[in-house]
C-alpha positions as a LaTeX table, in Angstrom:
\begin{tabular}{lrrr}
\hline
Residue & $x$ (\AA) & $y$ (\AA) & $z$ (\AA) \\
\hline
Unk1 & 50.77 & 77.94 & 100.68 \\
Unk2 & 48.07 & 77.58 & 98.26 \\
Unk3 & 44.68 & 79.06 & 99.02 \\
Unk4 & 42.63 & 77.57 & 95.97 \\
Unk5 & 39.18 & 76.61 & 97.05 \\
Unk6 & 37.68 & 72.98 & 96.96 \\
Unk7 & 34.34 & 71.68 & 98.38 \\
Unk8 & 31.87 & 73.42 & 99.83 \\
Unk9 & 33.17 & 76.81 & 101.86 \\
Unk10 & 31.86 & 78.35 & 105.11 \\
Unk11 & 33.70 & 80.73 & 107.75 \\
Unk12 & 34.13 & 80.45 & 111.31 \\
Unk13 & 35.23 & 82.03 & 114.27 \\
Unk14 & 36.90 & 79.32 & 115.77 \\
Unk15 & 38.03 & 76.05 & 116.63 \\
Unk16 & 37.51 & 73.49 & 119.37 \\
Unk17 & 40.04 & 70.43 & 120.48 \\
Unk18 & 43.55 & 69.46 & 119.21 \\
Unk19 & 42.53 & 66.19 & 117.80 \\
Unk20 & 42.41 & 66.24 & 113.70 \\
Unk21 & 40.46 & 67.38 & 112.26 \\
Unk22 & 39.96 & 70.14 & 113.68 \\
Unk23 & 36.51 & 70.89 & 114.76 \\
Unk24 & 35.55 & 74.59 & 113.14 \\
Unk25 & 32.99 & 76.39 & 115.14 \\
Unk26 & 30.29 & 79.51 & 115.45 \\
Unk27 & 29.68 & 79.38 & 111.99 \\
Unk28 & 29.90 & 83.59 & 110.22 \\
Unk29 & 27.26 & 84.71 & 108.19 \\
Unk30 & 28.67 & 87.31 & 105.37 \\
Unk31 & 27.88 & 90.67 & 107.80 \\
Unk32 & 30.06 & 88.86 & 109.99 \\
Unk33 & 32.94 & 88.26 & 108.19 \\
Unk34 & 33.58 & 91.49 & 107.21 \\
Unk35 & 33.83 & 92.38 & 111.18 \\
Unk36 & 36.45 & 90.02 & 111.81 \\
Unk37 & 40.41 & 90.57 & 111.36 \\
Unk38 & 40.86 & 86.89 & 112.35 \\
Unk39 & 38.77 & 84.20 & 111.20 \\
Unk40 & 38.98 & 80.57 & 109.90 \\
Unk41 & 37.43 & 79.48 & 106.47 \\
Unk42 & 36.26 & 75.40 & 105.84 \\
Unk43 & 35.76 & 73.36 & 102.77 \\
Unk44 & 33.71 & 70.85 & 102.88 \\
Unk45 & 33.55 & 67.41 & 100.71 \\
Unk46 & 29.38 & 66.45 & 99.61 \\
Unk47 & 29.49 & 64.00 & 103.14 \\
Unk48 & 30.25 & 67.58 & 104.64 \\
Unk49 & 33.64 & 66.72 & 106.02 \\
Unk50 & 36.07 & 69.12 & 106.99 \\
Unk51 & 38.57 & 68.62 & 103.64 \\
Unk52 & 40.65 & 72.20 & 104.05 \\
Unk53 & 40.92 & 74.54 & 107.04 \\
Unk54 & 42.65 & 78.07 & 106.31 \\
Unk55 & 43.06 & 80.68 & 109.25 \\
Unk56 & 42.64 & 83.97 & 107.54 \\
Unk57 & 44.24 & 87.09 & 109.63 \\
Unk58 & 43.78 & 90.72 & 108.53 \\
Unk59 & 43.24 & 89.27 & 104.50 \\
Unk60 & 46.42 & 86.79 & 104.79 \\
Unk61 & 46.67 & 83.23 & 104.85 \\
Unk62 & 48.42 & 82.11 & 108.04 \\
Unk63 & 47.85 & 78.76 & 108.63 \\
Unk64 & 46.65 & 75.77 & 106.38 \\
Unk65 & 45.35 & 72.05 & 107.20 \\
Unk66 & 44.61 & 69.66 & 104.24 \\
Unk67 & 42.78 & 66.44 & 105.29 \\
Unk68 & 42.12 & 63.30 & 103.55 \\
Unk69 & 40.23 & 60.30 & 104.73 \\
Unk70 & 39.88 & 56.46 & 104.41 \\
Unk71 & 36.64 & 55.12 & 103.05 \\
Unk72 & 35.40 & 53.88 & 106.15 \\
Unk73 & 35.35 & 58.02 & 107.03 \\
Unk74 & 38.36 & 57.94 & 109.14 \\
Unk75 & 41.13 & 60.91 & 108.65 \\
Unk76 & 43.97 & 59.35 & 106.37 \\
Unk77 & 46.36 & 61.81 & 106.20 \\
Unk78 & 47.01 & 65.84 & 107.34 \\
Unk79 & 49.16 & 67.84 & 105.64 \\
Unk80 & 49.59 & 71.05 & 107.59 \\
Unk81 & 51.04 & 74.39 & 105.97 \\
Unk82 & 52.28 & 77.04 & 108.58 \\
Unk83 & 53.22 & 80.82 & 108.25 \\
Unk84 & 56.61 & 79.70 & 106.97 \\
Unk85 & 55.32 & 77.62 & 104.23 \\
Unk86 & 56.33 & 74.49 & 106.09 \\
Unk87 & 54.97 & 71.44 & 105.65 \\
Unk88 & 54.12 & 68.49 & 107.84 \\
Unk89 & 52.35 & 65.34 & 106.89 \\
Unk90 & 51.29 & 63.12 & 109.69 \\
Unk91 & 49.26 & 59.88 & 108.34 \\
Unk92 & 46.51 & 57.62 & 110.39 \\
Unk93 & 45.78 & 54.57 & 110.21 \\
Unk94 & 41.92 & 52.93 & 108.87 \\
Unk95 & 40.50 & 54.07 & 112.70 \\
Unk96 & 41.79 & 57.04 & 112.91 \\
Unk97 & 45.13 & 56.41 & 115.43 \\
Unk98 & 48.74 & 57.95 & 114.33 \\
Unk99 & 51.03 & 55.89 & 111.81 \\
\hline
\end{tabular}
C-alpha cells in the first residue's frame, strides 16, 4: 500500500456515509493530530475533491481509497487498498451509479 502524498493534505477524525467518496469530517488542526492514535488523512485535487483517503492507526497505514473522477465531477473509479494489501477497483459510470 503506497502512502505517497498527492494534492492538497488535511487530517480528520472521521468519516460520514458509505457512499464514495467518502465524506472526511471534523477537520484536525496539528495539536490535534498528535492526540489521536486513529485518524484519517485527505488529499485533495485544486477543485478540492477528495483524490486519496488513508486511515492512519497508531503511525500505520491501515486502510487506503484512491478516487478518480469524470470531467463532469462525477467519481470514475475507486481503487480501495485494505490492511492486507488487497485491492478492489469498482468503476462508475459519467453520473456517478456502479458499472
Amino acid at each position: 500500500m503506497s502512502s505517497e502524498a498527492s494534492g492538497t493534505c488535511r487530517h480528520f477524525v472521521t468519516y460520514s456515509g458509505v457512499k464514495l467518496p467518502l465524506k472526511l469530517m471534523n477537520e484536525l488542526d496539528e495539536a490535534g493530530l498528535h492526540n489521536r492514535n486513529t485518524f484519517f488523512r485527505g488529499h485533495f485535487d485544486e477543485q478540492d475533491r477528495l483524490i486519496k483517503m488513508e486511515k492512519i492507526v497508531y503511525g500505520e497505514l491501515e486502510l487506503q481509497h484512491v478516487y478518480r473522477y469524470h470531467a463532469n465531477g462525477a467519481l470514475c473509479q475507486a481503487e480501495i487498498t485494505d490492511t492486507d494489501d488487497e485491492v478492489t477497483v469498482l468503476n462508475f459510470d459519467e453520473n456517478g451509479q456502479p458499472a
